[in-house]
N, CA, C and O atoms as CSV, one atom per row, in Angstrom:
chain,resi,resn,atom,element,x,y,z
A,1,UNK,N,N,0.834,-1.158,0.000
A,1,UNK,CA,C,0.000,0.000,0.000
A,1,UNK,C,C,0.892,1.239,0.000
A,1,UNK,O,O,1.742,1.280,0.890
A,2,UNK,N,N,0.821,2.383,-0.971
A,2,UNK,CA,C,1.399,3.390,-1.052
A,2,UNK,C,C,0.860,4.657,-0.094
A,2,UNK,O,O,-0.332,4.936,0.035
A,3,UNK,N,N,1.664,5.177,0.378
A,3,UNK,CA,C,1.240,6.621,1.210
A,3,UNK,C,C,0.682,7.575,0.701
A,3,UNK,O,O,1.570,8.223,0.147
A,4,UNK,N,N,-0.324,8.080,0.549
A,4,UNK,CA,C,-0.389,9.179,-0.149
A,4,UNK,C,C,-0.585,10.451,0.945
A,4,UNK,O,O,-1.398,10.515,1.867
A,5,UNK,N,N,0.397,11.409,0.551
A,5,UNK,CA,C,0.507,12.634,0.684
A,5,UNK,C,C,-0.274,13.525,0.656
A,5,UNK,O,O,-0.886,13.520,-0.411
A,6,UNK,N,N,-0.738,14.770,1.703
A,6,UNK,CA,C,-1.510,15.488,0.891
A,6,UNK,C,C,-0.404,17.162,0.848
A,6,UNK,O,O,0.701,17.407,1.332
A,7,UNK,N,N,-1.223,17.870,0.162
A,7,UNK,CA,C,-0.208,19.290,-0.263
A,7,UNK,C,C,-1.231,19.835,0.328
A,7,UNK,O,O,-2.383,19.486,0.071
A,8,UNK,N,N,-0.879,20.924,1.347
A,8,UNK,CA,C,-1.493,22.113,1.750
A,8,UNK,C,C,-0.577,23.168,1.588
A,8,UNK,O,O,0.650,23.069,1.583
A,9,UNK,N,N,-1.316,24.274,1.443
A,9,UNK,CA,C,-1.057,25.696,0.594
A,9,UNK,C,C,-0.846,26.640,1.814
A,9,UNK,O,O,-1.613,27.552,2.124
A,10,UNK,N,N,0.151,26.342,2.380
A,10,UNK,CA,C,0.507,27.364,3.665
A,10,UNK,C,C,0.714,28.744,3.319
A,10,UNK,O,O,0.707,29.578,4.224
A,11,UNK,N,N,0.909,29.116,2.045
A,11,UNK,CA,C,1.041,30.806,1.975
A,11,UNK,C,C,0.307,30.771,1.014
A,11,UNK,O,O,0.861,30.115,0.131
A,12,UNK,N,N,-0.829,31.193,0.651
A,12,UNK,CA,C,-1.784,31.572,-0.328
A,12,UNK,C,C,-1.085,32.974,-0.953
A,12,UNK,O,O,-1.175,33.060,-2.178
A,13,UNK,N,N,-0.356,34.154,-0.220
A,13,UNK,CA,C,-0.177,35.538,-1.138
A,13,UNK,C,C,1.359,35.140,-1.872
A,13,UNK,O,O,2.029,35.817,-2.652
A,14,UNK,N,N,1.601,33.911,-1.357
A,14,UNK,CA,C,3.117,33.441,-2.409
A,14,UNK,C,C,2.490,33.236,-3.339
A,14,UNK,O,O,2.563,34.073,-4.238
A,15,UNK,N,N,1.747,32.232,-3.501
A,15,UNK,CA,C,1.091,31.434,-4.920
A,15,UNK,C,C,0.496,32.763,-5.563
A,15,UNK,O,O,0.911,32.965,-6.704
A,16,UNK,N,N,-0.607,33.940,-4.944
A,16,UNK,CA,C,-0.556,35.140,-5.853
A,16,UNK,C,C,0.214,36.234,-6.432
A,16,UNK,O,O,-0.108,37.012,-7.330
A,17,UNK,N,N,2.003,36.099,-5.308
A,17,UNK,CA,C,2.675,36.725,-6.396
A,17,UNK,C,C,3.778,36.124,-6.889
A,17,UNK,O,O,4.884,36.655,-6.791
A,18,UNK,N,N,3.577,34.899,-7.498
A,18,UNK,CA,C,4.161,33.864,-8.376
A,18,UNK,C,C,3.425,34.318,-9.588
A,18,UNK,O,O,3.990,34.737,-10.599
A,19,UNK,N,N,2.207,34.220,-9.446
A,19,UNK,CA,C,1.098,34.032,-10.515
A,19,UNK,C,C,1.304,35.318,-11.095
A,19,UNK,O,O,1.603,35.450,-12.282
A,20,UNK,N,N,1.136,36.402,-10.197
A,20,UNK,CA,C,1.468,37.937,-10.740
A,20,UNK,C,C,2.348,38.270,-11.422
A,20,UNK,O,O,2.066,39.057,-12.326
A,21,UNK,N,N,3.778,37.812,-11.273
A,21,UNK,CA,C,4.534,38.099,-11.164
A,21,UNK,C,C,4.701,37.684,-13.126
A,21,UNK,O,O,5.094,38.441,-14.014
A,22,UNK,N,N,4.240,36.258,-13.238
A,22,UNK,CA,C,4.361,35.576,-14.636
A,22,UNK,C,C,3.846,36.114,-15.098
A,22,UNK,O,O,4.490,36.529,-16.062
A,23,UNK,N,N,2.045,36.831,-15.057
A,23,UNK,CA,C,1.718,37.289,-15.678
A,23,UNK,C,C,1.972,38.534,-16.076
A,23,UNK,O,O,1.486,39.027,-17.094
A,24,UNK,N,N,2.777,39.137,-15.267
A,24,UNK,CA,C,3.089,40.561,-16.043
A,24,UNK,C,C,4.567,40.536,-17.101
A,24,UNK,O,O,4.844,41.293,-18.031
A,25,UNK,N,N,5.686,38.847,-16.302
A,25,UNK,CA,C,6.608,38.901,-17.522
A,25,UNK,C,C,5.822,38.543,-18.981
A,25,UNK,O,O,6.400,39.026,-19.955
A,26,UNK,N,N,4.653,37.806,-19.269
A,26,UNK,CA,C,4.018,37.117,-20.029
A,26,UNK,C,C,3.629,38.665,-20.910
A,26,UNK,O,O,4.170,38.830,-22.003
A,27,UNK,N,N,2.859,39.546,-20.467
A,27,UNK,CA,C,2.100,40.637,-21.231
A,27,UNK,C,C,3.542,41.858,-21.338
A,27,UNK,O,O,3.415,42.772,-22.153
A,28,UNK,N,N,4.516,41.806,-20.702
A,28,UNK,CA,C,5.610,42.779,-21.358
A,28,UNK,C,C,6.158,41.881,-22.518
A,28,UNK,O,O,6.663,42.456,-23.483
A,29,UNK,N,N,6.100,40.592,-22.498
A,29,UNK,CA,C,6.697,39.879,-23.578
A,29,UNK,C,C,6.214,39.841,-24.750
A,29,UNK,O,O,6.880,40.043,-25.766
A,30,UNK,N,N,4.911,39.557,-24.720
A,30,UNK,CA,C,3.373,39.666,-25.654
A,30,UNK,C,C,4.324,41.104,-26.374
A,30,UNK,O,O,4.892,40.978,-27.459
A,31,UNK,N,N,4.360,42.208,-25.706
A,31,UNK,CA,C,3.738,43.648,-25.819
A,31,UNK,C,C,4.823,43.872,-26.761
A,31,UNK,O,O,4.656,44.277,-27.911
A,32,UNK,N,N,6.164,43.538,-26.122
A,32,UNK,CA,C,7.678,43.874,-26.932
A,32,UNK,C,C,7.738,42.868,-28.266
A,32,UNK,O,O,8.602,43.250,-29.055
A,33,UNK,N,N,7.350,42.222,-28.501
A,33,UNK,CA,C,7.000,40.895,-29.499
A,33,UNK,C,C,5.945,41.750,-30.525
A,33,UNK,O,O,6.300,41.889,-31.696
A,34,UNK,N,N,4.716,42.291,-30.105
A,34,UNK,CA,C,4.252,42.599,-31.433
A,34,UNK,C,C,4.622,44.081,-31.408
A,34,UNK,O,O,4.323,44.499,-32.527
A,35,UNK,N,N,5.219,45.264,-30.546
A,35,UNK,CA,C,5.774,46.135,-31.295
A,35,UNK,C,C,6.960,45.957,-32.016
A,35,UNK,O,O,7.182,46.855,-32.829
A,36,UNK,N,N,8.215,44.589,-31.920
A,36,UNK,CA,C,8.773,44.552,-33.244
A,36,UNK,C,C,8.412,44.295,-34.289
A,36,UNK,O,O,9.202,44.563,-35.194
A,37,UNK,N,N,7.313,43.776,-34.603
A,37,UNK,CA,C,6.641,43.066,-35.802
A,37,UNK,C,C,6.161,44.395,-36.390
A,37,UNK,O,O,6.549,44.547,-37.548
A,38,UNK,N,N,5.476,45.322,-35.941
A,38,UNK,CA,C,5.040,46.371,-36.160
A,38,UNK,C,C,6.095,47.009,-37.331
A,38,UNK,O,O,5.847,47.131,-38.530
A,39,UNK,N,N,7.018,47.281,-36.809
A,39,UNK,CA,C,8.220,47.810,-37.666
A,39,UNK,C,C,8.603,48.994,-37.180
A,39,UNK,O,O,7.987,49.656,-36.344
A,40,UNK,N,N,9.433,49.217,-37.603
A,40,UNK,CA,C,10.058,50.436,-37.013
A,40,UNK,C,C,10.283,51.638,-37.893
A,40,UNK,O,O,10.980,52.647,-37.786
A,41,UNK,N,N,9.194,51.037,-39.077
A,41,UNK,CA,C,8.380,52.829,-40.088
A,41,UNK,C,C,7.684,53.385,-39.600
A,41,UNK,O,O,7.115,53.029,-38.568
A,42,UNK,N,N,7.535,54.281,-40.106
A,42,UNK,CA,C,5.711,54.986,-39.846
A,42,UNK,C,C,4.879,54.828,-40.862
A,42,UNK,O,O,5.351,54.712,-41.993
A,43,UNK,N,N,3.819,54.802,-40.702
A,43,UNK,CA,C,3.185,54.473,-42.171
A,43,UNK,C,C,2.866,55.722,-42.772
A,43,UNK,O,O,2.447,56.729,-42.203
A,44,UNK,N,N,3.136,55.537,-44.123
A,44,UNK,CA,C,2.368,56.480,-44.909
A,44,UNK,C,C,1.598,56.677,-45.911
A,44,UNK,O,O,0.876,55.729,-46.217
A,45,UNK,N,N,1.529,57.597,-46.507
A,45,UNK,CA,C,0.561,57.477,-48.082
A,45,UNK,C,C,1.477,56.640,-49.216
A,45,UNK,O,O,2.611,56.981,-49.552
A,46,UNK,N,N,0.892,55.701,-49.635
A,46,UNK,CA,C,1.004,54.942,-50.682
A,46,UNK,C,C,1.112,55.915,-52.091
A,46,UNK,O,O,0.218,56.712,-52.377
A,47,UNK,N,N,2.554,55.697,-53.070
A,47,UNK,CA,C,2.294,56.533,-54.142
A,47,UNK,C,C,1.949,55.142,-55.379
A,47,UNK,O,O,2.538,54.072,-55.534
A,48,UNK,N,N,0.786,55.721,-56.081
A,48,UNK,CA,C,0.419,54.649,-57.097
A,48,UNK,C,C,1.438,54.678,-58.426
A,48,UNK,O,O,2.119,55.702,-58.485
A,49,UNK,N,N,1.572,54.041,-59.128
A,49,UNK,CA,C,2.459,54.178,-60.410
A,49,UNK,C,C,1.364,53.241,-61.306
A,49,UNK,O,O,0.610,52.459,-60.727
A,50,UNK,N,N,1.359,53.406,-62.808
A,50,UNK,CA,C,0.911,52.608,-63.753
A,50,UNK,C,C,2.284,52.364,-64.718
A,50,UNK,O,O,2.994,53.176,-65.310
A,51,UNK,N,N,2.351,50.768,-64.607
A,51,UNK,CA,C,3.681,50.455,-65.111
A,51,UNK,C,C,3.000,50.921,-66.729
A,51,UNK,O,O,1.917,51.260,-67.206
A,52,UNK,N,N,4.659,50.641,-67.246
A,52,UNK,CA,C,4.365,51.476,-68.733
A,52,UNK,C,C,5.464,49.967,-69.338
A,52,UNK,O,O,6.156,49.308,-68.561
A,53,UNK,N,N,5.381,49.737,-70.658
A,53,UNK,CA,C,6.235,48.824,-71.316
A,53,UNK,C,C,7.719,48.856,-70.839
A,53,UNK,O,O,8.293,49.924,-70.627
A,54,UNK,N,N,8.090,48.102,-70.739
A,54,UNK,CA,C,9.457,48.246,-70.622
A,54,UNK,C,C,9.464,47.955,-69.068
A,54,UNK,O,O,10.254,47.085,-68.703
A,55,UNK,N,N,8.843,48.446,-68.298
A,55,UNK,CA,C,8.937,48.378,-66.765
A,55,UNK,C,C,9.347,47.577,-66.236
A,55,UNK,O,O,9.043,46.514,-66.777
A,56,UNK,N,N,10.310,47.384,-64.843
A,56,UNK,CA,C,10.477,46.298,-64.079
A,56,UNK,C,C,10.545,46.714,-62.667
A,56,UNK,O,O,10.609,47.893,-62.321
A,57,UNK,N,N,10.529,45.729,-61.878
A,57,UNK,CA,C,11.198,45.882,-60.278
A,57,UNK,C,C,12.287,47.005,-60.011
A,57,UNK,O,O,12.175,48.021,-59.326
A,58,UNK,N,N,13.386,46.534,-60.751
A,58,UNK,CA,C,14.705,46.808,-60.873
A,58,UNK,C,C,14.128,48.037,-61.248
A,58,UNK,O,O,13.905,48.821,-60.326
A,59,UNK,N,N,13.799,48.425,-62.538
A,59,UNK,CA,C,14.223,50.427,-62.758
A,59,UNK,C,C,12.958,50.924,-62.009
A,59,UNK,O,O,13.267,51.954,-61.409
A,60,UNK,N,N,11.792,50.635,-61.826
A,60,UNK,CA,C,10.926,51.342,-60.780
A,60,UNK,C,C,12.249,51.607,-58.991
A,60,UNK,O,O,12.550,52.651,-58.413
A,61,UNK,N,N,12.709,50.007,-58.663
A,61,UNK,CA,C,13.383,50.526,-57.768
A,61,UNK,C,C,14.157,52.125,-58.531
A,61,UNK,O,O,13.781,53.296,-58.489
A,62,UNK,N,N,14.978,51.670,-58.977
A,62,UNK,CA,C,16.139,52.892,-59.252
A,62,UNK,C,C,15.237,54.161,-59.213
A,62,UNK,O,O,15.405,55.158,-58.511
A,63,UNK,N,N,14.416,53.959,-59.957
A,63,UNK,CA,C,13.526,55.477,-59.801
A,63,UNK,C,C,13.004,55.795,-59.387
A,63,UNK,O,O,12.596,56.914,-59.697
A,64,UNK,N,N,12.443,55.040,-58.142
A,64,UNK,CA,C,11.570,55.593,-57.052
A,64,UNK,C,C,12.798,55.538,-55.852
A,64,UNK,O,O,13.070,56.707,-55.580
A,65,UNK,N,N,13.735,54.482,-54.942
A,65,UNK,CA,C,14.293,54.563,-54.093
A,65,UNK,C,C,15.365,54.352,-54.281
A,65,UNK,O,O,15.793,53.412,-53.612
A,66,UNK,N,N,16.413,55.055,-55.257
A,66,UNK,CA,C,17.875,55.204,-55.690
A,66,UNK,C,C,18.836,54.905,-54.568
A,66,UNK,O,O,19.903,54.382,-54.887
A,67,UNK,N,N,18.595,55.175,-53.245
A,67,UNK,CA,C,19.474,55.379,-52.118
A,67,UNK,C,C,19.511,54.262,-51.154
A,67,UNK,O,O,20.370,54.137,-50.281
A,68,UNK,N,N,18.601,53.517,-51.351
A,68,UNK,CA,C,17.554,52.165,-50.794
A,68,UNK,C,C,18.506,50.824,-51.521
A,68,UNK,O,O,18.965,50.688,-52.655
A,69,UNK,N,N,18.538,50.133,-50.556
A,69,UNK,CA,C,18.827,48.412,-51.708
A,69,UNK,C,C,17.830,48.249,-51.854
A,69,UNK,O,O,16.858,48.192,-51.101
A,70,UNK,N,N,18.048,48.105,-53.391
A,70,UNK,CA,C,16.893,47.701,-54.421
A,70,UNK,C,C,16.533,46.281,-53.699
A,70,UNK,O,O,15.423,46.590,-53.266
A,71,UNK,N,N,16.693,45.186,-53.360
A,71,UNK,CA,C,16.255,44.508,-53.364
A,71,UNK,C,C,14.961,44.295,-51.721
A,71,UNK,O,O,14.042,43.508,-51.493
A,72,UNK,N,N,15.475,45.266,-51.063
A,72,UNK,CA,C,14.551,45.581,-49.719
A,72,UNK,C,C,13.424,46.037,-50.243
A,72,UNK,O,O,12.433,45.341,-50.023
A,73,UNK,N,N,13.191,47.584,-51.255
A,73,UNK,CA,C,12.775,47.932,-51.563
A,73,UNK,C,C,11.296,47.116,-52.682
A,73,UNK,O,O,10.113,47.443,-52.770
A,74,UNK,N,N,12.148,45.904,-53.424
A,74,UNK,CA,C,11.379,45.082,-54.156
A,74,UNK,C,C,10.610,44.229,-53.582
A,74,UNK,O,O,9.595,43.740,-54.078
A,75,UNK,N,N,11.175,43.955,-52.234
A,75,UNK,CA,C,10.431,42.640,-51.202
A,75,UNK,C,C,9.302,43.759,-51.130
A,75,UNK,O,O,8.238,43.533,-51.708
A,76,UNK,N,N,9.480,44.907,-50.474
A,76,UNK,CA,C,8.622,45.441,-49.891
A,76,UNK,C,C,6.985,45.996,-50.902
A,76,UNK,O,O,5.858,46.324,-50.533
A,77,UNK,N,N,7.597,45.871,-52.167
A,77,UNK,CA,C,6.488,45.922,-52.874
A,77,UNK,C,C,5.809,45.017,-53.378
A,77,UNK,O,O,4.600,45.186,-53.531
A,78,UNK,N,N,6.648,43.430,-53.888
A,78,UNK,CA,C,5.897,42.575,-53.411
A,78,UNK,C,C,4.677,42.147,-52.590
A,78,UNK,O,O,3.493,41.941,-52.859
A,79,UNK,N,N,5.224,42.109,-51.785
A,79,UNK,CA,C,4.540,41.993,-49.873
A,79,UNK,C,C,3.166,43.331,-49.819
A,79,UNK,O,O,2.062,43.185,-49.295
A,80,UNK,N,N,3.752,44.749,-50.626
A,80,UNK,CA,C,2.364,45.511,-50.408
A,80,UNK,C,C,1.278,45.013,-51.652
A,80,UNK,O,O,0.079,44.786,-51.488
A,81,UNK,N,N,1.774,44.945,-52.486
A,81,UNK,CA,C,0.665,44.122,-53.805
A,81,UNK,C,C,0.210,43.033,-53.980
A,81,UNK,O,O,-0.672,42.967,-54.836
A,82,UNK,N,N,0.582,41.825,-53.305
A,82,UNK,CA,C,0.537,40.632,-53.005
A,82,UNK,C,C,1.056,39.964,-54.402
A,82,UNK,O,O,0.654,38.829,-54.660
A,83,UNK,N,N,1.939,40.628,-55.321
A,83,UNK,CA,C,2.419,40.245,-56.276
A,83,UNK,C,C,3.086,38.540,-56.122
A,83,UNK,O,O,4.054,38.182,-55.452
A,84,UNK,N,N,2.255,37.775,-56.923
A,84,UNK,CA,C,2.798,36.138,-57.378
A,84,UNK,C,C,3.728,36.552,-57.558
A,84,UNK,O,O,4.365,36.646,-56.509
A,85,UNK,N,N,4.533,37.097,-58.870
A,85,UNK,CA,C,5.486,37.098,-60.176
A,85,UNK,C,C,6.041,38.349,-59.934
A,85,UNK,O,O,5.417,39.341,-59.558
A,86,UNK,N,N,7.414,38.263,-60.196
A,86,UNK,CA,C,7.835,39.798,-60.147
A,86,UNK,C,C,7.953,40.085,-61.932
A,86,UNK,O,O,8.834,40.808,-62.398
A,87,UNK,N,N,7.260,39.620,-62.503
A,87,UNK,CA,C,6.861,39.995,-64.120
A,87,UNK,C,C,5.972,41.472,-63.414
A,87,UNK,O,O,5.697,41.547,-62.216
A,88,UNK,N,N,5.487,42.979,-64.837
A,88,UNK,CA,C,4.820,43.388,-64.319
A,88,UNK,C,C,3.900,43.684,-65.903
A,88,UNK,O,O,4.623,43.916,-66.871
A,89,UNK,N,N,2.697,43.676,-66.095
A,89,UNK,CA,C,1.927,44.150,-66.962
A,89,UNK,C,C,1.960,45.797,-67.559
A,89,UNK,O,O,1.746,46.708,-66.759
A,90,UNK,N,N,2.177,46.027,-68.671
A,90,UNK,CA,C,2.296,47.651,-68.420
A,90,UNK,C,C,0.646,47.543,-69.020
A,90,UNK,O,O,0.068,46.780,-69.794
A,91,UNK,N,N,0.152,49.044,-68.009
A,91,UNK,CA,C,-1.338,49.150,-67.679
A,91,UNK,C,C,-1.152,48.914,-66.629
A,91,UNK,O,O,-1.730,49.806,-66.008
A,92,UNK,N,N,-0.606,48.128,-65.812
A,92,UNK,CA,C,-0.914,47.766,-64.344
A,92,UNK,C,C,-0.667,48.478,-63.500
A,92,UNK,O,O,0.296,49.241,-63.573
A,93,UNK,N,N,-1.396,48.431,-62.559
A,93,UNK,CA,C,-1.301,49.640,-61.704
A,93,UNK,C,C,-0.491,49.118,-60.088
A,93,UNK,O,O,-0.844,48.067,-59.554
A,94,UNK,N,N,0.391,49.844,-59.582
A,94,UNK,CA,C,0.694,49.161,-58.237
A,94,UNK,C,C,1.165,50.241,-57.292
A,94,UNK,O,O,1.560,51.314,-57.748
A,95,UNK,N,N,1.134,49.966,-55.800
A,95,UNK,CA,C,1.516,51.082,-54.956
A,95,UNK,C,C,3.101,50.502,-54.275
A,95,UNK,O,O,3.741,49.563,-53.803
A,96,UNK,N,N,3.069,52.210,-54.765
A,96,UNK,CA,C,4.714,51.777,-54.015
A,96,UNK,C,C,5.046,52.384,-52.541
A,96,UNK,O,O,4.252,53.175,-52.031
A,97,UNK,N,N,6.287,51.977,-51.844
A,97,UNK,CA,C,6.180,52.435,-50.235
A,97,UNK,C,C,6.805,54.029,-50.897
A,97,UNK,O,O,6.994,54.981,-50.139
């Protein structure tokens, strides 16, 4: 026959600031977690362009963010157009950051 033990809770305001204590590392963690995701832009007005023949990623970069790696710059328009293909239609219309 095994003993069984019982657990009594001799400090009840330990166990509430254990509990406290997690929950506030838990919601500064939460908090610092989605303000990096956020980013560290500000948002702004979207400028539209209508590609024209000839158009690509590459010279829209150069001519809209010359100073920028082009290729940050290309993710980022991707990602705002939900562009499949980095092919672009001229007629097509897209916003750039």
């Amino acid at each position: 026959m095994s003993a069984v033990t019982s657990y009594r809770l001799t400090n009840p305001r330990r166990l509430f600031r254990g509990l406290a204590i997690l929950a506030l590392a838990a919601s500064f963690t939460m908090a610092s977690i989605s303000g990096s995701v956020a980013g560290s832009q500000e948002p702004g007005e979207l400028q539209y362009v209508t590609v024209q023949s000839g158009d690509s990623l590459w010279s829209l970069a150069d001519a809209h963010a010359p100073n920028e790696d082009p290729r940050d710059w290309i993710a980022e328009v991707v990602l705002l157009n939900a562009l499949e293909t980095a092919e672009l239609s001229p007629g097509q219309q897209i916003a750039l950051p």
